[in-house]
C-alpha positions as CSV (number, residue, x, y, z in Angstrom):
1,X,115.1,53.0,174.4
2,X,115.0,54.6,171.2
3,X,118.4,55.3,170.5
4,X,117.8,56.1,167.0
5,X,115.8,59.3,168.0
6,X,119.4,60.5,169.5
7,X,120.9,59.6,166.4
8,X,118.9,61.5,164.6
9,X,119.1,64.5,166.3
10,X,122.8,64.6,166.1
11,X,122.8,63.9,162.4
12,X,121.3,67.1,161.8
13,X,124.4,69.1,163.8
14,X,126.8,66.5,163.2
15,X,128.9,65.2,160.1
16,X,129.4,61.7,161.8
17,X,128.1,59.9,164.8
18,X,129.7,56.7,166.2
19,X,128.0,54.3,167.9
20,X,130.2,52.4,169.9
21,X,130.7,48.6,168.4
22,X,128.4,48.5,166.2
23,X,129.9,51.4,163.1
24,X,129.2,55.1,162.3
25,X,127.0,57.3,160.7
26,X,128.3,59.2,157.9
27,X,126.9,62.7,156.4
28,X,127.3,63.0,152.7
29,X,126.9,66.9,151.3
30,X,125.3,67.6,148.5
31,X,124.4,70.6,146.4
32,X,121.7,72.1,145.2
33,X,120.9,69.3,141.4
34,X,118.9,69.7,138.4
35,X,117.7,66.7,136.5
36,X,117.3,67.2,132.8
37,X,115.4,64.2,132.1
38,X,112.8,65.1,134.8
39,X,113.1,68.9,134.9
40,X,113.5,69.2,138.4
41,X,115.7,71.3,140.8
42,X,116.4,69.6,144.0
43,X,117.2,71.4,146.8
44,X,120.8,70.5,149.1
45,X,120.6,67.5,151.1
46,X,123.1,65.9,153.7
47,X,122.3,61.9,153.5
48,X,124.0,59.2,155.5
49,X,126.0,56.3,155.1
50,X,127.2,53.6,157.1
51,X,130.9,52.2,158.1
52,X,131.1,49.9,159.9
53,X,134.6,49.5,160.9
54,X,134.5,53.0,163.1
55,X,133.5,51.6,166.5
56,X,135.9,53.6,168.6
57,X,133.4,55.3,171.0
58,X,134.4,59.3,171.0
59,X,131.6,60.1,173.9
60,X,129.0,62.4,172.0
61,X,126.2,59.8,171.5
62,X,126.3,59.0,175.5
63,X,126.6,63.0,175.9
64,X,123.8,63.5,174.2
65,X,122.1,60.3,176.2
66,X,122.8,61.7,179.6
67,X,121.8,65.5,179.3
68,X,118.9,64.5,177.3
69,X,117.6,61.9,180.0
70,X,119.2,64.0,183.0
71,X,121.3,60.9,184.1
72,X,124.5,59.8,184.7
73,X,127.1,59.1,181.9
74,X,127.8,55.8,183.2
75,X,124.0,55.4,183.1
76,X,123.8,56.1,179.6
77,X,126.8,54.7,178.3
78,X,125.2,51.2,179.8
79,X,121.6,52.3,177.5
80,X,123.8,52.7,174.9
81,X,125.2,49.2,175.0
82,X,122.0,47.4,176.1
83,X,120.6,48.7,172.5
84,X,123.9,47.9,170.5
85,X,123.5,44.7,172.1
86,X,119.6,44.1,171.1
87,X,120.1,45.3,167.8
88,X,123.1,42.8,166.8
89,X,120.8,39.7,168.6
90,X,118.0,41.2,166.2
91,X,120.0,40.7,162.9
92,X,121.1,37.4,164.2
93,X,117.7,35.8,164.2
94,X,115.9,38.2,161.4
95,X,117.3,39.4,157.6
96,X,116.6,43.4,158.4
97,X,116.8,46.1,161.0
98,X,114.3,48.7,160.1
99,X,115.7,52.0,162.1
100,X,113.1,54.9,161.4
101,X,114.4,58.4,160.3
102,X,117.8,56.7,159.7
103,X,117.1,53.5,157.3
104,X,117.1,49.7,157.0
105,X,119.9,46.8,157.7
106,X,120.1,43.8,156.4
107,X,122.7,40.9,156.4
108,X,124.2,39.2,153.0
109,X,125.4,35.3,153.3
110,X,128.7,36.2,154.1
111,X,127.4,38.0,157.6
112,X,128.3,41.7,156.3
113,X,126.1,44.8,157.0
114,X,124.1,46.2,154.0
115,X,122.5,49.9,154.8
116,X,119.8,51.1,152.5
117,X,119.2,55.3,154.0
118,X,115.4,56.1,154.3
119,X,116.6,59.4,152.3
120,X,115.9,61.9,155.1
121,X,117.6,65.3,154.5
122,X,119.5,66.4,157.6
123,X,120.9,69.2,156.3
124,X,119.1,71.9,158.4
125,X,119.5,75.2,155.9
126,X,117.2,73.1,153.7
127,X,114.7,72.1,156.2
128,X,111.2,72.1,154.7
129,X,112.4,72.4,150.8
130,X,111.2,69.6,148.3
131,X,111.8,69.4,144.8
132,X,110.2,71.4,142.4
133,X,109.5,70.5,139.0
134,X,109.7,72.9,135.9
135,X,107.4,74.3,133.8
136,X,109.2,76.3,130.5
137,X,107.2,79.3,129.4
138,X,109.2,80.3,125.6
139,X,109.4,83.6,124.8
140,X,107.6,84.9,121.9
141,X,109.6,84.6,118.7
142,X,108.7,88.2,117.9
143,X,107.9,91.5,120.4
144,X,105.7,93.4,119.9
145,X,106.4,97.2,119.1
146,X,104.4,98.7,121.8
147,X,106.4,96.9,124.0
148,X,110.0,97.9,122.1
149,X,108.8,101.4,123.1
150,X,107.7,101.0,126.6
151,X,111.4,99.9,126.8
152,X,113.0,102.9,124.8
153,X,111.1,105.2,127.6
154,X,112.1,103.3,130.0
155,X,115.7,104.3,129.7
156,X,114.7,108.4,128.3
157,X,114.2,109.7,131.6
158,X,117.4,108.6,133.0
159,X,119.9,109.6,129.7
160,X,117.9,113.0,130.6
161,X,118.5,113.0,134.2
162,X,122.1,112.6,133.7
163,X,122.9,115.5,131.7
164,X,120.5,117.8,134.1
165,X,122.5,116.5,136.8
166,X,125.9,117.5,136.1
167,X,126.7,121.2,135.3
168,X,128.8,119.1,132.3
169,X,128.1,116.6,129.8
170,X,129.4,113.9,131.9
171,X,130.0,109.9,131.1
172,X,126.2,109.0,130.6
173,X,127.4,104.7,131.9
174,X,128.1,106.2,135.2
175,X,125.3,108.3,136.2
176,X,123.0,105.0,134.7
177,X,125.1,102.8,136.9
178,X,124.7,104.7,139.8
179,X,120.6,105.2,139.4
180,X,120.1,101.1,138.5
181,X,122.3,100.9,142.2
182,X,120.0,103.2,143.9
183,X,122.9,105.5,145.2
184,X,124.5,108.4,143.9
185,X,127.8,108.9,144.8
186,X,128.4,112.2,146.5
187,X,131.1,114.9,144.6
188,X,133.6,115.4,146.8
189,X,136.5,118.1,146.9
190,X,139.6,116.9,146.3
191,X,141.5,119.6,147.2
192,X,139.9,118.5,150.9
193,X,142.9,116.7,153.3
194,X,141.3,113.7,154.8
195,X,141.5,114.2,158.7
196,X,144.1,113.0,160.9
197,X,143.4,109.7,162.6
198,X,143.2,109.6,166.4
199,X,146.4,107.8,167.2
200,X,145.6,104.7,169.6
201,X,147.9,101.9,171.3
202,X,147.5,98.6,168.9
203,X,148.2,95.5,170.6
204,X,150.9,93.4,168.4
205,X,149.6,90.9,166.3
206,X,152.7,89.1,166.9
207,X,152.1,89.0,170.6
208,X,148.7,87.9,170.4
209,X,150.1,85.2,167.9
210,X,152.7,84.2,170.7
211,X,150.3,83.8,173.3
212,X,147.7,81.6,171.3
213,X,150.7,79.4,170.3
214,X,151.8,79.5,174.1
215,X,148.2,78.3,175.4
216,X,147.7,75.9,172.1
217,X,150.9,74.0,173.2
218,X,149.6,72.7,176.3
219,X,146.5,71.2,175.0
220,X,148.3,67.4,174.8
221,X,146.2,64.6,172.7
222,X,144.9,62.2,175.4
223,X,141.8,64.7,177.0
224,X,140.0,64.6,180.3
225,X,136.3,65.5,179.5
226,X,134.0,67.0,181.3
227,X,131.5,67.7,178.9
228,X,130.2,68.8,175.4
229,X,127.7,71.4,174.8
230,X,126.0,73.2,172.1
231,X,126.9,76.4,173.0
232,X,130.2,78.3,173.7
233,X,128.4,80.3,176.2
234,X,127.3,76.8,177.7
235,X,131.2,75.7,177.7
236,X,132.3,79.2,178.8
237,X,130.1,78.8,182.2
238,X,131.3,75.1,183.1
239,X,135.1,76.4,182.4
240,X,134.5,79.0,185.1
241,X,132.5,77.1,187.2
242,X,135.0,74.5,187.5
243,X,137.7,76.7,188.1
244,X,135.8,77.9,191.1
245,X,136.2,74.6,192.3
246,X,140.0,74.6,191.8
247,X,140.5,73.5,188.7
248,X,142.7,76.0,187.1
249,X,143.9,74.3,184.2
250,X,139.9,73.4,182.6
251,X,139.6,74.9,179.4
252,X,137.6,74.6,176.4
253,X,140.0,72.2,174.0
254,X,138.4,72.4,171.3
255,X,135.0,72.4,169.0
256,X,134.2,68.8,166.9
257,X,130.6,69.3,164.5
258,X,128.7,71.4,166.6
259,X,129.8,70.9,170.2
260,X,132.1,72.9,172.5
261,X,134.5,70.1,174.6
262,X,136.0,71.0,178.0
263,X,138.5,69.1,179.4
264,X,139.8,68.7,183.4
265,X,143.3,68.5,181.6
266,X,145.0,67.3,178.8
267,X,148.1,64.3,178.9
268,X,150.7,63.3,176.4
269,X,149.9,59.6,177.0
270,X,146.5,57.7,177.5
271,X,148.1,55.9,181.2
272,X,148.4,59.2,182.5
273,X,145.3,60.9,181.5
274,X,142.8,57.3,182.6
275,X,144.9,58.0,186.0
276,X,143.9,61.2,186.0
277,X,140.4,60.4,185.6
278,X,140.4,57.6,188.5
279,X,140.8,60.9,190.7
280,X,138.3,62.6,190.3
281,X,135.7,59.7,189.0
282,X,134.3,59.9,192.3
283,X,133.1,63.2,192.5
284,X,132.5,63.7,188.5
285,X,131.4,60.1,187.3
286,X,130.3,61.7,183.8
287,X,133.8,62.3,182.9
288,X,135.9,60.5,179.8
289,X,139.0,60.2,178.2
290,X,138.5,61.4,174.8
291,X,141.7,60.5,172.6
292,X,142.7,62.8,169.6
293,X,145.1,59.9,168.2
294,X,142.7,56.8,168.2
């Protein structure tokens, strides 16, 4: 399996992606650069990096794995671990891991990871953009005076077009101001009352702040998953779906990178919510506890 391709693909919605005992992908921002030395402008980039001590498996990459493939999450989480597994035997025997679209591994005496990125730009508003290099045209020292008039008649016209359009002299910056902004603002009476608004109920923003805190409160830290998706509308559908089932406390819990998570329920401990999960295993084996705290 090419479990890089998956990688990949996340990288480019996602700020990290763990893959489970074996480290993390990081995204590094960057803006938009100029180099001096070379005269070029670079355009913004998101790169990756590489930690290896963030193992804990949080259940996108196998997401990803299983709606991707169309099979079960305990199918893909055992993919997912058959190429962890390859790739650790491969840098046991050989000095590098090439990974394309991601970048290359290699192993230093002491046994530690080394990750070199193949410089692939996952930032998606900059998809397509390469670096440009400058050219400088300089500016004559002198102008010439045809074009010192063309300039002069330029701005004739509108001097003239503000006194003809007030009945009075009028402050010439304005009217200037107003044709550079391709709008005129329209005189308007001010002895004219403004008009009464429509009086219409207004829902308290204090009770709407009540309720959200209300719901918020029950979302605990220890989450029964039954999926992540892409879109809210795609989160929206499986919330009322499930509830059609039953399941009235399934909600959306929350939105990590680009995908929408909605949980069975939510548990103050881990015990309780792994219990949970032995219960209705049977019937949705693609479910997992996702911990906030770990």
């Amino acid at each position: 399996m090419n479990l890089e391709k998956y990688i990949s693909t996340l990288l480019y919605h996602q700020d990290c992606v763990v893959v489970p005992e074996f480290g993390a992908f990081i995204a590094q921002k960057s803006n938009a650069g100029y180099r001096s030395e070379t005269s070029v402008f670079t355009p913004p980039s998101k790169q990756i990096a590489f930690n290896p001590s963030l193992i804990k498996n949080d259940g996108l990459l196998i997401q990803e794995l299983a709606q991707t493939e169309g099979i079960s999450f305990d199918k893909a989480k055992e993919k997912l671990e058959n190429s962890v597994q390859f790739w650790k035997s491969h840098l046991n025997v050989n000095p590098t891991l090439v990974l394309p679209e991601l970048g290359t591994f290699t192993k230093d005496e002491n046994g530690l990871l080394n990750f070199t990125p193949s410089g692939e730009n996952f930032l998606l508003d900059s998809f397509g953009l390469e670096s440009i290099r400058v050219r400088y045209i300089l500016p004559s020292e002198r102008q010439s005076s045809s074009t010192i008039w063309w300039k002069a008649a330029a701005v004739i016209p509108i001097l003239l077009g503000g006194f003809l359009y007030f009945g009075k002299p009028q402050p010439v910056t304005d009217f200037v101001n107003q044709q550079w902004s391709g709008f005129v603002t329209p005189l308007v009476n001010p002895n004219l009352k403004a008009a009464t608004a429509v009086a219409s109920p207004i829902e308290s923003i204090e009770t709407k702040a009540e309720t959200f805190k209300s719901e918020a409160a029950v979302i605990h830290d220890y989450q029964v998953i039954s999926g992540a998706f892409r879109k809210a509308e795609e989160a929206d559908n499986q919330v009322s779906k499930l509830r059609s089932k039953g399941f009235e406390n399934v909600k959306m819990t929350q939105k990590k990178g680009n995908f929408y998570f909605v949980a069975f329920e939510t548990f103050p401990t881990k015990e309780e919510a792994l219990e949970y999960r032995n219960t209705i295993k049977e019937e949705f084996p693609e479910t997992w506890v996702l911990s906030l705290k770990e």
